[in-house]
C-alpha positions as CSV (number, residue, x, y, z in Angstrom):
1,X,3.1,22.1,10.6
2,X,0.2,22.7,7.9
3,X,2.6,24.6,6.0
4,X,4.9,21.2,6.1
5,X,2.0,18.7,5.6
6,X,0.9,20.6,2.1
7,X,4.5,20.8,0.4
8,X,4.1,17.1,0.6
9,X,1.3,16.7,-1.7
10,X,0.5,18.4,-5.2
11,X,-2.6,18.2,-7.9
12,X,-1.9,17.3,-11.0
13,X,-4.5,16.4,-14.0
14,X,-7.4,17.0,-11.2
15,X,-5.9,14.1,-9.8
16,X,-3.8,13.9,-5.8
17,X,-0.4,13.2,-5.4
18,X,1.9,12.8,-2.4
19,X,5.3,13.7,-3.5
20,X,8.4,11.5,-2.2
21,X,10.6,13.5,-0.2
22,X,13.4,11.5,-0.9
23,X,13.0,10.7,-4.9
24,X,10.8,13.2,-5.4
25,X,8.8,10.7,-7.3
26,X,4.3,11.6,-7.2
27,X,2.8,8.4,-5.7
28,X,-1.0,8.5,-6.5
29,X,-3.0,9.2,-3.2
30,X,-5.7,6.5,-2.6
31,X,-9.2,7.0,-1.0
32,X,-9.6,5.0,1.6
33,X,-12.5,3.3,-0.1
34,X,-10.1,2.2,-3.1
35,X,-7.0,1.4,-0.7
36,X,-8.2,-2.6,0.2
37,X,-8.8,-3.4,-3.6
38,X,-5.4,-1.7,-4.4
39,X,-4.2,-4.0,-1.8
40,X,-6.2,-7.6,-3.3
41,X,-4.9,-6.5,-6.8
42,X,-1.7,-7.0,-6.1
43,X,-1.8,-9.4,-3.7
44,X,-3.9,-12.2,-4.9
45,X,-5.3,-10.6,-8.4
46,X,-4.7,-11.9,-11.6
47,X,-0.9,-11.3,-11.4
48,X,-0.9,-11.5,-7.5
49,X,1.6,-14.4,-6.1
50,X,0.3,-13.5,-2.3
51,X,3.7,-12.4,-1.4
52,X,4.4,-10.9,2.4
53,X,2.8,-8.1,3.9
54,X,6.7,-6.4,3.0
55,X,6.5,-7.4,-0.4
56,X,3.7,-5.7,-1.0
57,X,4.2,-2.9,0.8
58,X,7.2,-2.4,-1.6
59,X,5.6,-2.6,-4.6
60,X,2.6,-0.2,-3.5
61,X,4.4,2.3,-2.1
62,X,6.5,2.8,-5.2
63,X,3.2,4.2,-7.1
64,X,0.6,4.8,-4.0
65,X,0.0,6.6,-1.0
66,X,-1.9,6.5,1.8
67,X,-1.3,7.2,6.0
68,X,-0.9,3.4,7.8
69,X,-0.3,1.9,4.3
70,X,2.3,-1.0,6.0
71,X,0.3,-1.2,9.1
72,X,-2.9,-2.1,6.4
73,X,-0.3,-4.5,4.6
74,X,0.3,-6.4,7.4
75,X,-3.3,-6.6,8.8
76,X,-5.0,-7.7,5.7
77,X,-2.1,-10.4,4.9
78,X,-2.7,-12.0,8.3
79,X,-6.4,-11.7,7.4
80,X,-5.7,-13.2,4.1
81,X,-7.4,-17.1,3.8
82,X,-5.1,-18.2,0.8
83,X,-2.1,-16.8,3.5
84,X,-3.4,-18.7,6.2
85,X,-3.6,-21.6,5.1
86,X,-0.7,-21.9,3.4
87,X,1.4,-20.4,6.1
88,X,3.7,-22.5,8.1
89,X,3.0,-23.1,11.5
90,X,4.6,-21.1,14.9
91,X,7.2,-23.2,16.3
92,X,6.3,-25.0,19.5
């Protein structure tokens, strides 16, 4: 299992990368303390167009990594103001 869990990543210019095991493509491994501001950048920064949590789960996870990244996605979303007020409301 350890074995397994360290193929998956590499270092590479001092820097973490988890390695796609179906591209092979290094996604850049995010502290935890960076992972929300990853999230606001491109979600409602300067080129954010607060898409879905899906969205934006797509377009992270094609140059980041971190464990629960969609569950966070989804989570901050519904947290998101801009989201909620704009959203359309549940059906009755």
């Amino acid at each position: 299992m350890i074995l397994t869990a360290v193929t998956k990543f590499c270092i590479q210019d001092r820097c973490l990368y988890y390695v796609d095991p179906i591209t092979s493509r290094l996604r850049l491994v995010v502290p935890e303390e960076y992972q929300k501001q990853q999230f606001h950048e491109r979600h409602g920064g300067v080129f954010g167009t607060h898409s879905s949590a899906v969205k934006i789960y797509d377009a992270l996870r094609h140059d980041y990594y971190w464990s629960n990244m969609r569950s966070d996605c989804e989570k901050w979303c519904k947290e998101c103001p801009v989201c909620a007020f704009t959203r359309e409301p549940l059906p009755r």
